[in-house]
PDB file as gemmi writes it, atoms N, CA and C in Angstrom:
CRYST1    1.000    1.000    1.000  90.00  90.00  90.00 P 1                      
ATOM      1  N   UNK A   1     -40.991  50.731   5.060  1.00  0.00           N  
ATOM      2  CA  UNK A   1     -41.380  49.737   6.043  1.00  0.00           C  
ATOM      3  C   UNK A   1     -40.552  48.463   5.795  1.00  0.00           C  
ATOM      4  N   UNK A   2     -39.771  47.948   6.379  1.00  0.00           N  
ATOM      5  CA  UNK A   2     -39.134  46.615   6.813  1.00  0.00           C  
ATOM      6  C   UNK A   2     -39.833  45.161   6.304  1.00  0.00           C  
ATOM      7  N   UNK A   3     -39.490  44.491   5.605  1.00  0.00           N  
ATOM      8  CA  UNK A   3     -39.723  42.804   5.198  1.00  0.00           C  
ATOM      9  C   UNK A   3     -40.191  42.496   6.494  1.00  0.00           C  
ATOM     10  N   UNK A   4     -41.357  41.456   6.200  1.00  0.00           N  
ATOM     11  CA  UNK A   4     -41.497  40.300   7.216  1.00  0.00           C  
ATOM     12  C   UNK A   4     -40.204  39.962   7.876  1.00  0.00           C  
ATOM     13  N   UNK A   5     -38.875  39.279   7.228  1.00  0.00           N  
ATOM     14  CA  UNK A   5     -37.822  38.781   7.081  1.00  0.00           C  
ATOM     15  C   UNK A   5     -37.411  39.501   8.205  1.00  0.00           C  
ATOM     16  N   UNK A   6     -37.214  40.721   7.884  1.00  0.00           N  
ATOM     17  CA  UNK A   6     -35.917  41.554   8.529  1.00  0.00           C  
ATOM     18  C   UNK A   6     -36.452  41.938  10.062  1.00  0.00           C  
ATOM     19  N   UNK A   7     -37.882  42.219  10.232  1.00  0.00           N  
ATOM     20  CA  UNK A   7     -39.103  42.407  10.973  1.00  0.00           C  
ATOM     21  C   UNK A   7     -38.741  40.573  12.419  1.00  0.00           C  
ATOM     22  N   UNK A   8     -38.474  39.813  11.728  1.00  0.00           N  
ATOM     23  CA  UNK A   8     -38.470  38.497  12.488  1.00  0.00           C  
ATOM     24  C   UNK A   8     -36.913  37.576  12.715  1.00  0.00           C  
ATOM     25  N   UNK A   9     -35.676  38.198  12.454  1.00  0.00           N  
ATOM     26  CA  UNK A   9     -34.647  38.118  12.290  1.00  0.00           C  
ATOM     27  C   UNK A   9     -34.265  38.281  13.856  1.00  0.00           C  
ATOM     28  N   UNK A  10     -33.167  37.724  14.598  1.00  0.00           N  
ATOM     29  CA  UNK A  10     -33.141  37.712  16.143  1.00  0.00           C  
ATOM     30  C   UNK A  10     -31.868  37.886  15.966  1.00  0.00           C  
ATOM     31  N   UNK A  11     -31.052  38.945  16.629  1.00  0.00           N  
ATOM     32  CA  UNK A  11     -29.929  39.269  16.234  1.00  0.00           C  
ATOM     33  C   UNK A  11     -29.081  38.143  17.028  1.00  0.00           C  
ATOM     34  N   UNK A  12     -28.099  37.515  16.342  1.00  0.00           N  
ATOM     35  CA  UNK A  12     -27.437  36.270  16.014  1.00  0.00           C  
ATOM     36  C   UNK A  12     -27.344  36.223  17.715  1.00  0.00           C  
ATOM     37  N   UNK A  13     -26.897  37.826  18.782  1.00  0.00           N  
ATOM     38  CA  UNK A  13     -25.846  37.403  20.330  1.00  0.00           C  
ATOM     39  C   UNK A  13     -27.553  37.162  21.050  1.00  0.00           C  
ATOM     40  N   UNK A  14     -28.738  37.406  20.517  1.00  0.00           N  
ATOM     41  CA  UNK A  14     -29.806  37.371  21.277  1.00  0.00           C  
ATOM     42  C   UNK A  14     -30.128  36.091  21.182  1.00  0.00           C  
ATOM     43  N   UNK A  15     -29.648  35.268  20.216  1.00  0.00           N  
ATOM     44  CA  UNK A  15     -30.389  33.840  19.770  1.00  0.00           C  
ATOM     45  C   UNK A  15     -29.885  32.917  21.055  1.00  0.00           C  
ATOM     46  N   UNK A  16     -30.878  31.799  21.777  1.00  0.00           N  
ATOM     47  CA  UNK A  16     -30.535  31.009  22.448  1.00  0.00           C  
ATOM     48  C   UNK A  16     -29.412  30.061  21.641  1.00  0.00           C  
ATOM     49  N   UNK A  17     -28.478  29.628  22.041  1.00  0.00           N  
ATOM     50  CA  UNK A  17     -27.315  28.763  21.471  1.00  0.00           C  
ATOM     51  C   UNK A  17     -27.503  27.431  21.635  1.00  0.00           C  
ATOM     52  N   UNK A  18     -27.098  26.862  20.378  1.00  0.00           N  
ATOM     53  CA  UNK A  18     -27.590  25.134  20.440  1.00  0.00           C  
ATOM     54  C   UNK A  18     -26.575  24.484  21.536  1.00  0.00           C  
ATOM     55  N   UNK A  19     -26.685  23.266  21.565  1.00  0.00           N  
ATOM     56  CA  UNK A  19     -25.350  22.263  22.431  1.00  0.00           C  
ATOM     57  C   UNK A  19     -24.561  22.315  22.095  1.00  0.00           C  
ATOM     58  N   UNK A  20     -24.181  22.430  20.580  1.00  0.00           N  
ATOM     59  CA  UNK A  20     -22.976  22.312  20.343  1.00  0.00           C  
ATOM     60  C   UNK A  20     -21.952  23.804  20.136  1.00  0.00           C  
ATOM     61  N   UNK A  21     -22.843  25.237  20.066  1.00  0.00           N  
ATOM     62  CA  UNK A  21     -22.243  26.304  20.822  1.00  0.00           C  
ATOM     63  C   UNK A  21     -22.220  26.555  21.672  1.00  0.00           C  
ATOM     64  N   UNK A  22     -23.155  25.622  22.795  1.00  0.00           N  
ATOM     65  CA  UNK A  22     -22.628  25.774  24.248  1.00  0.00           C  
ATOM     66  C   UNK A  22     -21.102  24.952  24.792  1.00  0.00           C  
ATOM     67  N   UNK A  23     -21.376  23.388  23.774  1.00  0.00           N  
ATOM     68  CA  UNK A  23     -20.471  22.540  24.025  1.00  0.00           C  
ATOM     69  C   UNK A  23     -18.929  23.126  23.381  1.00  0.00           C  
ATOM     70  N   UNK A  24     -18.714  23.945  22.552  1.00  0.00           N  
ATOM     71  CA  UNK A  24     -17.585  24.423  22.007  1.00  0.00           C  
ATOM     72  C   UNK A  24     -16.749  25.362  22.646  1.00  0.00           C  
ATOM     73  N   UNK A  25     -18.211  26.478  23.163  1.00  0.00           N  
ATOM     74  CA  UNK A  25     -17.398  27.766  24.005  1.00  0.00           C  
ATOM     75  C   UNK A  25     -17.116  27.130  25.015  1.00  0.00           C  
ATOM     76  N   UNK A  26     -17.231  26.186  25.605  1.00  0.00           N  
ATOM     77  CA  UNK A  26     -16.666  25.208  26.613  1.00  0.00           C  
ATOM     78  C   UNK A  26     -15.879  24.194  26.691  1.00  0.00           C  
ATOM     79  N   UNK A  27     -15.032  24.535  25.641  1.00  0.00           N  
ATOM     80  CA  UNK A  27     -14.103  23.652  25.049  1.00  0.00           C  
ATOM     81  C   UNK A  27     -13.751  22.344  25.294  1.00  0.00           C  
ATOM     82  N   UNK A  28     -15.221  21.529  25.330  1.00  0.00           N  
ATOM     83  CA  UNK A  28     -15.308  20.064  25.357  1.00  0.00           C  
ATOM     84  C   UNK A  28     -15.146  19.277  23.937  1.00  0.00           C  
ATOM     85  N   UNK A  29     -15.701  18.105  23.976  1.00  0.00           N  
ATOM     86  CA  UNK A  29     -15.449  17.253  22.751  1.00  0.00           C  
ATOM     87  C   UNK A  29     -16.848  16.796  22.774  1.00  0.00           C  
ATOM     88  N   UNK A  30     -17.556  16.095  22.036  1.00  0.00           N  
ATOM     89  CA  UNK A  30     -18.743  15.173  22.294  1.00  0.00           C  
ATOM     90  C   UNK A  30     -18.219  14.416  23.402  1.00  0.00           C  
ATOM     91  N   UNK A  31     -17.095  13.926  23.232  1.00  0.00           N  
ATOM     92  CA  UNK A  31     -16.941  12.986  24.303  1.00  0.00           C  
ATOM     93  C   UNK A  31     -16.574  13.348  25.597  1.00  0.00           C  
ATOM     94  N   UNK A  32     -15.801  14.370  25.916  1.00  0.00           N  
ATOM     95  CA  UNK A  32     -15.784  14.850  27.287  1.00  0.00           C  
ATOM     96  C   UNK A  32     -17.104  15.534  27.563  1.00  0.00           C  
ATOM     97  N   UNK A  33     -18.121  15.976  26.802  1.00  0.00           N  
ATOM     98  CA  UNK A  33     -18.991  16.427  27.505  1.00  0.00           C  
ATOM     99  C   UNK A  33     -19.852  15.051  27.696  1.00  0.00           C  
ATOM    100  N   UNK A  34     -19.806  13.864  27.327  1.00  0.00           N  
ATOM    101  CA  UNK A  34     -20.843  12.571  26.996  1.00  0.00           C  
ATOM    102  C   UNK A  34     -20.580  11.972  28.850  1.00  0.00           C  
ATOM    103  N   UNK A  35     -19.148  12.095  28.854  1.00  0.00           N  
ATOM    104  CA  UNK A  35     -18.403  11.988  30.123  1.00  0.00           C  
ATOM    105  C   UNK A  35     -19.574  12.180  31.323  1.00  0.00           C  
ATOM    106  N   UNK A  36     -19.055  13.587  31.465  1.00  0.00           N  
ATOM    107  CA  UNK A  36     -19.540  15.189  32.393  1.00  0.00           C  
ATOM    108  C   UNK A  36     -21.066  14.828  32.238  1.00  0.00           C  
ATOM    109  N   UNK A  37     -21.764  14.244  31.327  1.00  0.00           N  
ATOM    110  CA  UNK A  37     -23.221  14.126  31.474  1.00  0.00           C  
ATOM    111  C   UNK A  37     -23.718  12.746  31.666  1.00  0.00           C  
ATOM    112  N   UNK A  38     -22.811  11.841  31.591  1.00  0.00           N  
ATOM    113  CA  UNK A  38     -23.391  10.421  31.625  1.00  0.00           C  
ATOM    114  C   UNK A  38     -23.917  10.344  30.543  1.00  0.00           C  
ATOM    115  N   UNK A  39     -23.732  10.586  29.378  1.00  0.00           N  
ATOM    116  CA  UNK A  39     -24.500   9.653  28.192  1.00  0.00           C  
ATOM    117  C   UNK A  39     -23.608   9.289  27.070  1.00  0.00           C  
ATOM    118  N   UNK A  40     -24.067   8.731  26.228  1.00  0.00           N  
ATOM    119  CA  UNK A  40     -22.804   7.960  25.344  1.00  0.00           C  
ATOM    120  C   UNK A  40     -23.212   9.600  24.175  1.00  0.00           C  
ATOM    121  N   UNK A  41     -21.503   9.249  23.941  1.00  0.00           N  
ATOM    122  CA  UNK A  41     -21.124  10.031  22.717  1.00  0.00           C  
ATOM    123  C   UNK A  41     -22.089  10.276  21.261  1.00  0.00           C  
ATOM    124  N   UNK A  42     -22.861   9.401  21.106  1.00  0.00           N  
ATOM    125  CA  UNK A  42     -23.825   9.259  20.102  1.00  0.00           C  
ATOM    126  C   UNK A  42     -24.636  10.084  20.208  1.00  0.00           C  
ATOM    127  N   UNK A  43     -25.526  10.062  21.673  1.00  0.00           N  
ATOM    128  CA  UNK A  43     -26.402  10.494  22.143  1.00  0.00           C  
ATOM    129  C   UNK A  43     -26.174  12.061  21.735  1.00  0.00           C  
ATOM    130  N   UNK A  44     -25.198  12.626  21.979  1.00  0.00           N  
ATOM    131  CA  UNK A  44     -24.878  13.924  21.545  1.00  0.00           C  
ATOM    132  C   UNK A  44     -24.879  14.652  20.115  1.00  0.00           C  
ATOM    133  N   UNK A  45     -24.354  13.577  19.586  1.00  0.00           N  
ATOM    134  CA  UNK A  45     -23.895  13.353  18.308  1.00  0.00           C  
ATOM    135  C   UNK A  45     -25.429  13.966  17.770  1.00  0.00           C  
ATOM    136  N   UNK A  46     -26.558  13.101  17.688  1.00  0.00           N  
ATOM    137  CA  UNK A  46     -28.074  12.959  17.099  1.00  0.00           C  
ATOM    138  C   UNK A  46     -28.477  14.102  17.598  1.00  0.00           C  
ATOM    139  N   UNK A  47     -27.961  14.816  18.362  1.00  0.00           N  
ATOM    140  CA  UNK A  47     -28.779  15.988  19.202  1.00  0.00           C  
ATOM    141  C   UNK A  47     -28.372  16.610  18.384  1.00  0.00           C  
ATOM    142  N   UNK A  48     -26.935  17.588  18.102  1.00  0.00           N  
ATOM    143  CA  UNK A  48     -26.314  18.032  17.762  1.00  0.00           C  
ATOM    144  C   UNK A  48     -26.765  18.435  16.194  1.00  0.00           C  
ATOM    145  N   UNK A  49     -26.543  17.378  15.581  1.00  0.00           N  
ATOM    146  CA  UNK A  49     -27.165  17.002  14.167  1.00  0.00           C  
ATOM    147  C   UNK A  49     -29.019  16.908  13.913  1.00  0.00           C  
ATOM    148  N   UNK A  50     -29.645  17.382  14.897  1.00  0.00           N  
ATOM    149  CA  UNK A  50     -30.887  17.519  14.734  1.00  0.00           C  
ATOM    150  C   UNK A  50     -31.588  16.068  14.877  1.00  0.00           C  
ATOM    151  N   UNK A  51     -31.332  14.953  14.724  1.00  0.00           N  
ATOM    152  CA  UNK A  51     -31.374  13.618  14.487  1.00  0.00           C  
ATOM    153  C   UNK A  51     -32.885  12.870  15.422  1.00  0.00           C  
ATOM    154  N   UNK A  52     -32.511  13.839  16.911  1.00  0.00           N  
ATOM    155  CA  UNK A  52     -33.209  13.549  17.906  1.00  0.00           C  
ATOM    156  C   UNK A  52     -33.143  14.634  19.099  1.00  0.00           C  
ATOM    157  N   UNK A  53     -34.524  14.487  19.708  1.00  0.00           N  
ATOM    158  CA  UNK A  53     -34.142  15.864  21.084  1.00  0.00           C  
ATOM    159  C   UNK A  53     -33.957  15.024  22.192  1.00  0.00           C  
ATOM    160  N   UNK A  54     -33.416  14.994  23.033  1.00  0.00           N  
ATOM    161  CA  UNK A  54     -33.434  14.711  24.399  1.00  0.00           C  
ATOM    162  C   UNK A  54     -34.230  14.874  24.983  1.00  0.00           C  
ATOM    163  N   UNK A  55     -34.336  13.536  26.164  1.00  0.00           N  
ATOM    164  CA  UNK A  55     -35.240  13.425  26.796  1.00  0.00           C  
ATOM    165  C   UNK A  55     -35.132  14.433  28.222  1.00  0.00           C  
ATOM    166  N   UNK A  56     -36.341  14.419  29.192  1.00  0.00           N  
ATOM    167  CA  UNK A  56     -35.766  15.600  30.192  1.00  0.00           C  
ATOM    168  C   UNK A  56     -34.745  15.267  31.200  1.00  0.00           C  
ATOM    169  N   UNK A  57     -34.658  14.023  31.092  1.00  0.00           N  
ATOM    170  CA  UNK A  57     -33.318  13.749  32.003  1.00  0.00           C  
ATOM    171  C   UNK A  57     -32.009  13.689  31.315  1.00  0.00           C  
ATOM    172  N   UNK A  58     -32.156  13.559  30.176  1.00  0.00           N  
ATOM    173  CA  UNK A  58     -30.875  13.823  29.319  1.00  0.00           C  
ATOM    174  C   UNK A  58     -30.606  15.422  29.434  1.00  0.00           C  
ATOM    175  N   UNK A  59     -31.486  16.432  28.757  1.00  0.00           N  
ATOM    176  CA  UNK A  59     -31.206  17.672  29.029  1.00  0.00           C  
ATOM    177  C   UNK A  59     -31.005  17.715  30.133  1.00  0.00           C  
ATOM    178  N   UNK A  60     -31.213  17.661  31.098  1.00  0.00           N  
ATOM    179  CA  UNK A  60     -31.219  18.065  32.505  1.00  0.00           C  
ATOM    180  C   UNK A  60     -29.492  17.785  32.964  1.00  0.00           C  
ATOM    181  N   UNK A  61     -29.234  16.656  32.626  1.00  0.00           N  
ATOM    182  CA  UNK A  61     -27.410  15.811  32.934  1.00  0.00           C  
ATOM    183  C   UNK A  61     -26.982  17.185  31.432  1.00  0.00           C  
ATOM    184  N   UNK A  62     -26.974  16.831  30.561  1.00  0.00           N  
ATOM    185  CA  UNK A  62     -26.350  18.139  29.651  1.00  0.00           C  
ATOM    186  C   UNK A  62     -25.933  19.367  30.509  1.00  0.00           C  
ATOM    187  N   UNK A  63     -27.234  19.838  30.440  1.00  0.00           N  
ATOM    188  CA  UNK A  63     -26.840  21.323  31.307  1.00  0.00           C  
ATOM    189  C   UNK A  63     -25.734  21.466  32.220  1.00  0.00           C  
ATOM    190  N   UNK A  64     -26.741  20.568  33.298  1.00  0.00           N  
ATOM    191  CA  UNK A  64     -25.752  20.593  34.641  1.00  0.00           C  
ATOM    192  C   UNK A  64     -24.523  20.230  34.264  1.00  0.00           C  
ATOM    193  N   UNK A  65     -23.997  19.628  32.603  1.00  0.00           N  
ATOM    194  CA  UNK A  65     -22.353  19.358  32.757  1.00  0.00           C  
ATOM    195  C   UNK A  65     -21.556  20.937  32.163  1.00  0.00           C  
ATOM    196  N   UNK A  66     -22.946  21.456  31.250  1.00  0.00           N  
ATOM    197  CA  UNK A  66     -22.216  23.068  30.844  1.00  0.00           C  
ATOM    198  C   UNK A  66     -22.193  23.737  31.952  1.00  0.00           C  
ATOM    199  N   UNK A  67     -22.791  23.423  32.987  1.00  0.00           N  
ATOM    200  CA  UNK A  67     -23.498  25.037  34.086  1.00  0.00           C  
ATOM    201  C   UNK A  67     -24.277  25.549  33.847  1.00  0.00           C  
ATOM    202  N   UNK A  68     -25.309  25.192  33.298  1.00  0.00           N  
ATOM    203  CA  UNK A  68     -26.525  26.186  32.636  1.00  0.00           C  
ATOM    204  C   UNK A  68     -27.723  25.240  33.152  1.00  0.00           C  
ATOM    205  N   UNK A  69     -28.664  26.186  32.624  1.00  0.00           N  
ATOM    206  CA  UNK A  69     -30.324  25.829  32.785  1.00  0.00           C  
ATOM    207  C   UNK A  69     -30.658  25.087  31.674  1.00  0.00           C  
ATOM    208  N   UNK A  70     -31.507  23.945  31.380  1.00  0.00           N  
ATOM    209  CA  UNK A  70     -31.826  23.665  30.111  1.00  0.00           C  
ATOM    210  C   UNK A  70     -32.778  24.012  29.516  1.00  0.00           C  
ATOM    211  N   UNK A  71     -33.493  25.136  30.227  1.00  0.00           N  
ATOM    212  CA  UNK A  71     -34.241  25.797  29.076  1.00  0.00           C  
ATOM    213  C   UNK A  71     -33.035  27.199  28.694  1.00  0.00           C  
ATOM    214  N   UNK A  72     -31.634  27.352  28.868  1.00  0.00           N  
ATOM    215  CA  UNK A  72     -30.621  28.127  28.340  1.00  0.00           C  
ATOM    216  C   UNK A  72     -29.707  27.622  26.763  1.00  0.00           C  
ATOM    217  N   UNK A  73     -30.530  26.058  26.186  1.00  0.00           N  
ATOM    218  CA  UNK A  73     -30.598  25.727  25.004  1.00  0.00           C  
ATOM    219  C   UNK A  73     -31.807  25.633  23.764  1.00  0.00           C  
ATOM    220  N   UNK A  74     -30.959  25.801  22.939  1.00  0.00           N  
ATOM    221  CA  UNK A  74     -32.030  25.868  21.843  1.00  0.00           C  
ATOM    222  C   UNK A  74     -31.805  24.110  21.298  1.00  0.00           C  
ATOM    223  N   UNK A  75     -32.853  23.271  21.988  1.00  0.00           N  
ATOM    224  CA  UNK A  75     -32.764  21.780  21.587  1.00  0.00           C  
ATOM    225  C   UNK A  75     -33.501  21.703  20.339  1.00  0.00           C  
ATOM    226  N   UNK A  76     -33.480  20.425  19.476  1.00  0.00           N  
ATOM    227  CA  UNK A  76     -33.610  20.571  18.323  1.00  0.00           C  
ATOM    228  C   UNK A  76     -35.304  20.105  18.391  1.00  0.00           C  
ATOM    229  N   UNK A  77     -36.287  20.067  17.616  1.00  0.00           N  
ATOM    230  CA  UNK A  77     -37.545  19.812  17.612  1.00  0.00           C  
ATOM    231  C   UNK A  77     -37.803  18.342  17.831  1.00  0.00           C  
ATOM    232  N   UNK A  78     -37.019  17.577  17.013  1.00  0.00           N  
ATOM    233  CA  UNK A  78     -37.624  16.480  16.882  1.00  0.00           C  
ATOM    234  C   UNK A  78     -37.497  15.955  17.908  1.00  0.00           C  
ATOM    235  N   UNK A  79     -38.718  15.012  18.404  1.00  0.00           N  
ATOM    236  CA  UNK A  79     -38.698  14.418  19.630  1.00  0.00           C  
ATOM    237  C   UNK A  79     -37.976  12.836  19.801  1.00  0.00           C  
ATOM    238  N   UNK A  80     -37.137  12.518  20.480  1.00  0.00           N  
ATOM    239  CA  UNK A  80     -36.447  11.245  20.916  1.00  0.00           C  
ATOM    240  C   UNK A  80     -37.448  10.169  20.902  1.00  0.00           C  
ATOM    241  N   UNK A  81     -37.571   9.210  20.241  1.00  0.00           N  
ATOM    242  CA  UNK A  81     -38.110   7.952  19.770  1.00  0.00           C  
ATOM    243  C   UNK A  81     -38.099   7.230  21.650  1.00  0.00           C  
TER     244      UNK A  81                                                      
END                                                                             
């Protein structure tokens, strides 16, 4: 019988992808995507780095600058101050 572990493991192509593997396979920068979404470079930055989550109008400008849905990211927990 299989570990808890191995039992709860999400195979890596099934895992929702953070911003910054959405922002890469899309060969932006923080800053061309900060551009494409209207928000400052920072703003990305803290996301990225777990720091802070975005608010729903921030996700919402994100997405729409990848082409995606924003529930098609895995945003980070902590909630934006």
């Amino acid at each position: 019988m299989p570990d808890v572990a191995t039992v709860l493991t999400v195979p890596r192509e099934l895992a929702v992808p953070t911003l910054a593997e959405l922002r890469n396979r899309s060969f932006l920068t923080q800053e061309d995507l900060a551009k494409k979404a209207g928000v400052g470079q920072s703003t990305i930055a803290k996301i990225e780095q777990g720091e802070s989550r975005p608010r729903h109008k921030t996700a919402r400008a994100l997405a729409t600058a990848l082409g995606i849905n924003p529930a098609e990211i895995d945003w980070p927990e902590k909630e934006a101050g």
